[in-house]
C-alpha positions in Angstrom: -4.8 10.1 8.1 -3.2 7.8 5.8 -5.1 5.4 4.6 -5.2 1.5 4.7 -1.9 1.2 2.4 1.2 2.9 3.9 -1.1 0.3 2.9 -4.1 0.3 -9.1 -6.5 1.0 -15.0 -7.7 2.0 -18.1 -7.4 0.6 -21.3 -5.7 1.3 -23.6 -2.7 1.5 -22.0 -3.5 4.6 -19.7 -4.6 7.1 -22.2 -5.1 10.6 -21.4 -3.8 9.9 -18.1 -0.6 11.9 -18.7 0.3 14.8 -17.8 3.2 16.1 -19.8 6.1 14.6 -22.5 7.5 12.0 -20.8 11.1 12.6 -19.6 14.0 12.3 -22.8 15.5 8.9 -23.0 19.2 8.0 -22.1 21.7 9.0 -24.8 21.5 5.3 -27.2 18.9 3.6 -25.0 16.0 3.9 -27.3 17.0 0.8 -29.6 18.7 -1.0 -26.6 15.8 -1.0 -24.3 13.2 -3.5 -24.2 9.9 -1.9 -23.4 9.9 -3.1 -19.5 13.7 -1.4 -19.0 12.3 1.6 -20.2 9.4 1.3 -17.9 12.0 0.4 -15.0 13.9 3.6 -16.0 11.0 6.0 -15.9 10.1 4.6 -12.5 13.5 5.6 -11.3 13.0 8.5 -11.8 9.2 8.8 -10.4 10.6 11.2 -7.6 13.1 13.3 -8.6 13.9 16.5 -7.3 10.7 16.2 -4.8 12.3 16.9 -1.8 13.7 19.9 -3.3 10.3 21.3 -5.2 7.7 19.4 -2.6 6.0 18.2 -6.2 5.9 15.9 -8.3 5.7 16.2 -12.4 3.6 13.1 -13.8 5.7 12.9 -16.8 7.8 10.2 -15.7 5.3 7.7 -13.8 3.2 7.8 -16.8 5.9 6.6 -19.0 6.8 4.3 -16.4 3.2 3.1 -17.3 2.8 3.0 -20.7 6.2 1.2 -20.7 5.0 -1.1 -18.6 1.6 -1.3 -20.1 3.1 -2.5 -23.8 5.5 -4.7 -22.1 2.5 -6.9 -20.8 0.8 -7.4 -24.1 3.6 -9.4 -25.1 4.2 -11.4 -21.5 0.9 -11.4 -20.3 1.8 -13.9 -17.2 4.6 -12.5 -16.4 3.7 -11.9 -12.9 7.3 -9.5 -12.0 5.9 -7.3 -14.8 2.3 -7.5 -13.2 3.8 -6.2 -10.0 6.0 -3.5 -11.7 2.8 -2.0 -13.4 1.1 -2.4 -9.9 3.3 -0.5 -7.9 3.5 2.2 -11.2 -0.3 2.5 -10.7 -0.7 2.6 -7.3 2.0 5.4 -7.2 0.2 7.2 -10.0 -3.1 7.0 -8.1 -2.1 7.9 -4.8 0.5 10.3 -5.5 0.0 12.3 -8.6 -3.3 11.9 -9.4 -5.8 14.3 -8.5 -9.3 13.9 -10.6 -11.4 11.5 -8.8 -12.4 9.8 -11.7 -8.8 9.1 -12.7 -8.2 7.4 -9.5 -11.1 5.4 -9.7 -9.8 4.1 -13.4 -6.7 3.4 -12.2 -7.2 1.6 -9.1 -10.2 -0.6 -10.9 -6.9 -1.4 -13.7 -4.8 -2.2 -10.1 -7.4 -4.5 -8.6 -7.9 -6.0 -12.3 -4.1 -7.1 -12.8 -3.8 -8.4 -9.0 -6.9 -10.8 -9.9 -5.0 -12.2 -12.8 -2.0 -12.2 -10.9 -4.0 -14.2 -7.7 -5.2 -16.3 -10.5 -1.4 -17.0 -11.1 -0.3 -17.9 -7.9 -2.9 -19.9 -7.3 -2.0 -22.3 -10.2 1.3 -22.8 -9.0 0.2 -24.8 -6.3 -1.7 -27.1 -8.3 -5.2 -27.0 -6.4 -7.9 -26.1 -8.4 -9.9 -25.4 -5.3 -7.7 -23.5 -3.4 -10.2 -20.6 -2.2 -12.0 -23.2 -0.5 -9.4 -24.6 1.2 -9.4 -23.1 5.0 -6.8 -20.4 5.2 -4.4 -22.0 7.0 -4.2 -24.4 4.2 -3.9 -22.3 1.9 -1.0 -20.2 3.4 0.5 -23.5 3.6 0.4 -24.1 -0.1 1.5 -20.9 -0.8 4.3 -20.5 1.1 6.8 -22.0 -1.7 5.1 -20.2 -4.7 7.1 -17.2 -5.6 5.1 -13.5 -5.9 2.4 -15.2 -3.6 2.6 -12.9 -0.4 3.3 -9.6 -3.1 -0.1 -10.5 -5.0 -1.9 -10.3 -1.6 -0.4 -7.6 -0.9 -1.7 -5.8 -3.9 -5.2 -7.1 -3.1 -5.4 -5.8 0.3 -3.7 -2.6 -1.2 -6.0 -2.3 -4.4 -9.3 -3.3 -2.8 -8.5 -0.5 0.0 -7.8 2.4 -2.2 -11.1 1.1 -4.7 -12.9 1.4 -1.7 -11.5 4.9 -0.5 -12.6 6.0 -4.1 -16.0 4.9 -4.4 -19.4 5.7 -2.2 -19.8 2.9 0.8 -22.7 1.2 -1.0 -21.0 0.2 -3.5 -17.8 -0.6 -1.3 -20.4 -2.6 0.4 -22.1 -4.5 -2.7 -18.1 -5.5 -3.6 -17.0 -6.7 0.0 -14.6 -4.6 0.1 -13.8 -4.9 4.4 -14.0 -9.0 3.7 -11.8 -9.1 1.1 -9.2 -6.7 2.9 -9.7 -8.9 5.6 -9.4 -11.9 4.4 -5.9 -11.0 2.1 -4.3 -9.5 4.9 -4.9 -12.7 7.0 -3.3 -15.0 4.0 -0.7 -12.3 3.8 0.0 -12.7 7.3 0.3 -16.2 7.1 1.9 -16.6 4.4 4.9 -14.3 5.5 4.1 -12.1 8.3 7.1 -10.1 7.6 6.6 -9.2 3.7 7.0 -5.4 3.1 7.9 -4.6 6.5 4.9 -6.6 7.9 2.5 -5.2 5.2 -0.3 -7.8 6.2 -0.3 -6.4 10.0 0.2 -3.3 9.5 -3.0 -3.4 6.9 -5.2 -5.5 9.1 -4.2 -3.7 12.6 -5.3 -0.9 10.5 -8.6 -1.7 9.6 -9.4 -3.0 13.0 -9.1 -0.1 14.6 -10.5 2.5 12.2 -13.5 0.6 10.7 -16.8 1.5 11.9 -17.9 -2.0 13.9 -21.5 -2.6 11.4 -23.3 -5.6 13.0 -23.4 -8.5 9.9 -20.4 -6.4 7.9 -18.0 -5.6 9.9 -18.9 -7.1 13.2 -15.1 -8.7 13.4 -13.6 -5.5 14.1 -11.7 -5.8 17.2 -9.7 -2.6 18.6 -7.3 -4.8 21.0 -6.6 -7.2 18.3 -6.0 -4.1 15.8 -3.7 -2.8 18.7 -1.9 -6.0 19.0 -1.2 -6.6 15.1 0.1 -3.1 15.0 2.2 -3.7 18.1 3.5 -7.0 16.0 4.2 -4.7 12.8 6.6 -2.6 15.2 8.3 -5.5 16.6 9.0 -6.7 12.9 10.2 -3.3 11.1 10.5 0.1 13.2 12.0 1.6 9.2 8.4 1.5 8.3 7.2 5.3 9.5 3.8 4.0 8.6 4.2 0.9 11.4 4.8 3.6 14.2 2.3 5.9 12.7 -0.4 3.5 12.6 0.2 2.1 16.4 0.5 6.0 17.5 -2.8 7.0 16.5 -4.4 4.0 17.5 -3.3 4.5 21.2 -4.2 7.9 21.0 -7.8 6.8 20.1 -8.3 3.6 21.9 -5.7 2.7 24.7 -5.6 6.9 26.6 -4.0 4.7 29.6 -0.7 4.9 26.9 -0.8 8.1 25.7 3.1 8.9 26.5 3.7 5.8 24.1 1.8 7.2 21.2 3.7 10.9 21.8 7.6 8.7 21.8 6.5 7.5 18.5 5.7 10.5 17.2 9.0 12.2 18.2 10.6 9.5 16.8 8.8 10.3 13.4 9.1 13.3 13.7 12.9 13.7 13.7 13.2 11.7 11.0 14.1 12.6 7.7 12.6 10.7 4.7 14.5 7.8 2.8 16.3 8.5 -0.5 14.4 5.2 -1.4 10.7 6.4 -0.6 10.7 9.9 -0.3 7.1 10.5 -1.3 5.8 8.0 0.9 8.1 8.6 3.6 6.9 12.6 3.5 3.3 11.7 3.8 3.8 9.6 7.0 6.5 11.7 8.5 4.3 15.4 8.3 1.2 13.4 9.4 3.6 12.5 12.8 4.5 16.3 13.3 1.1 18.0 12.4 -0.7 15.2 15.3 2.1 16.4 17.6 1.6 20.3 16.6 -2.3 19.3 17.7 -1.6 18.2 21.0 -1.6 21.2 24.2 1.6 21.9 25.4 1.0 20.1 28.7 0.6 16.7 27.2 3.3 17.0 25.1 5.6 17.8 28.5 4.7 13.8 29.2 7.6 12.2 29.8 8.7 9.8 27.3 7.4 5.8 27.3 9.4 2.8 27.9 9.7 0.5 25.6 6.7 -2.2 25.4 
C-alpha cells in the first residue's frame, strides 16, 4: 500500500548520492542560470521518458539537488527554496532511491529543512510561544503567513517516511504518530484544501491503518479516519491517492460498502496518469488495478455504488 504521503539529507550537499552525470545543460544556460534555475530545470526533467521505459534515471533529480543544495547556502531563509529542495528530496527518496540507508539520510536532511522552515513560519506571526498556543489558535495565526500550510505539509510528509525507514522503537522514542498527528490537524486547519486536501488525506490515513497502542496511539479512530478521507474526496477527486486511500479503508473497515470501495477502483483504474505527476500518479493508479485483480469474480460482478 502506499504509504502516509500520496502523503526528505546529507551533508555536503548530497554526496555520493548520485547515480550518473547529471543531464547536459541547455545550449548558453550555464553562465545565465543562477544555481536554483538550474535546480528548477533538472527537476523538470525528473520524469522523462518514464512512461515510455517504466524507469527512472537518477541523473537528473540529483542535479536538481545539488542545484538546489548550493542555492541554499547563499539564501538560507529562503523558505520557496526550502520547499524546492524538499519536494527534490522526497522525490529522490521515495522514487529513485533504493539503499535503505540512502533513504534514511535523505529523509532525516527532509525532516531537518522542514524544522527550519516551521521555525520560519512561526516567526512570521510574531509569537514567540506559538507551539503552546492551543491549535486552533495557532491555525488562526497562521492562516495569513505565506508557505505555512506547505511547511506542515512537509512535516507530516517527512516525519511519515522517517518513520517508514526506521525500526518502531525508535519511530516511537521520536513521536513520530504525534507529530504526524498533530501537523496534519494544523494543516487541516490552517487550509483544509492545500494539496488536494493533503492534511485529510494524511490524517484519514493514519487513522485507519495505525495499530490502536493504548498510551501511543490510543486516538486512532477508524470512523473518524473514514470520515476525513470521505472529506478529502469531496475536496479533490484528481487526487488518485484521495480515492485510493477511502477504497481500501472501506474495504477494511466499513464491508457494509464494499460496492463503494470497487466504483473507486474502476474509477482509478481507467485512468491514465497525469503528464504533471506521472510517477506518482503510476504508483496509485497500479495499486487500484492489482486490489481489483485480487478480488473473486463474483464481488467484482457488484453493481456499482451511488454516490455518498
Amino acid at each position: 500500500m502506499v504509504g502516509l504521503v500520496a502523503c526528505l539529507m546529507v551533508a555536503p550537499r548530497l554526496a555520493g548520492l548520485s547515480g550518473g552525470d547529471p543531464p547536459e545543460p541547455v545550449p548558453g544556460a550555464r553562465g545565465s542560470e543562477s544555481p536554483e534555475q538550474r535546480g528548477d530545470r533538472f527537476f523538470r526533467q525528473r520524469a522523462e521518458g518514464f512512461l515510455d521505459r517504466g524507469t527512472l534515471e537518477p541523473a537528473a533529480i540529483d542535479a536538481a539537488i545539488a542545484a538546489y543544495e548550493e542555492a541554499l547556502e547563499d539564501k538560507s531563509d529562503d523558505l520557496g527554496l526550502i520547499f524546492k529542495l524538499m519536494e527534490a528530496l522526497y522525490f529522490k527518496g521515495y522514487h529513485v532511491a533504493s539503499e535503505s540507508k540512502v533513504q534514511r539520510d535523505i529523509y532525516q536532511r527532509l525532516v531537518d529543512l522542514d524544522e527550519r522552515a516551521l521555525e520560519l513560519v512561526s516567526a512570521e506571526t510574531g509569537r514567540e510561544n506559538l507551539r503552546d498556543l492551543p491549535l486552533e489558535q495557532q491555525a488562526e495565526l497562521l492562516r495569513s503567513v505565506p508557505g505555512a500550510a506547505e511547511a506542515h505539509y512537509w512535516a507530516v510528509t517527512g516525519w511519515g517516511l522517517w518513520g517508514m525507514t526506521h525500526n518502531p522503537l525508535k519511530a516511537l522514542a521520536k513521536g513520530v504518530g504525534p507529530r504526524i498527528r498533530h501537523h496534519s490537524r494544523l494543516l487541516t486547519l490552517i487550509d483544509e484544501q492545500h494539496r488536494d486536501a493533503a492534511g485529510l488525506r494524511m490524517l484519514g490515513r493514519f487513522h485507519t491503518e495505525a495499530p490502536r497502542v493504548p498510551l501511543i496511539t490510543g486516538w486512532v479512530d477508524r470512523e473518524k479516519g473514514l470520515a476525513m478521507l470521505r472529506r478529502a474526496v469531496e475536496i479533490s477527486r484528481r487526487e488518485p491517492r484521495n480515492l485510493l486511500f477511502l477504497a481500501e479503508a472501506i474495504l477494511d473497515h466499513d464491508p457494509d460498502r464494499r460496492a463503494e470501495a470497487l466504483a473507486l477502483l474502476r474509477e482509478l483504474a481507467e485512468r491514465e496518469p497525469s503528464p504533471e505527476d506521472p510517477v506518482e500518479d503510476t504508483e496509485s493508479l497500479e495499486l487500484a488495478r492489482e486490489l481489483l485483480a485480487e478480488l473473486s469474480p463474483a464481488e467484482l460482478l457488484q453493481p456499482a455504488a451511488q454516490e455518498p
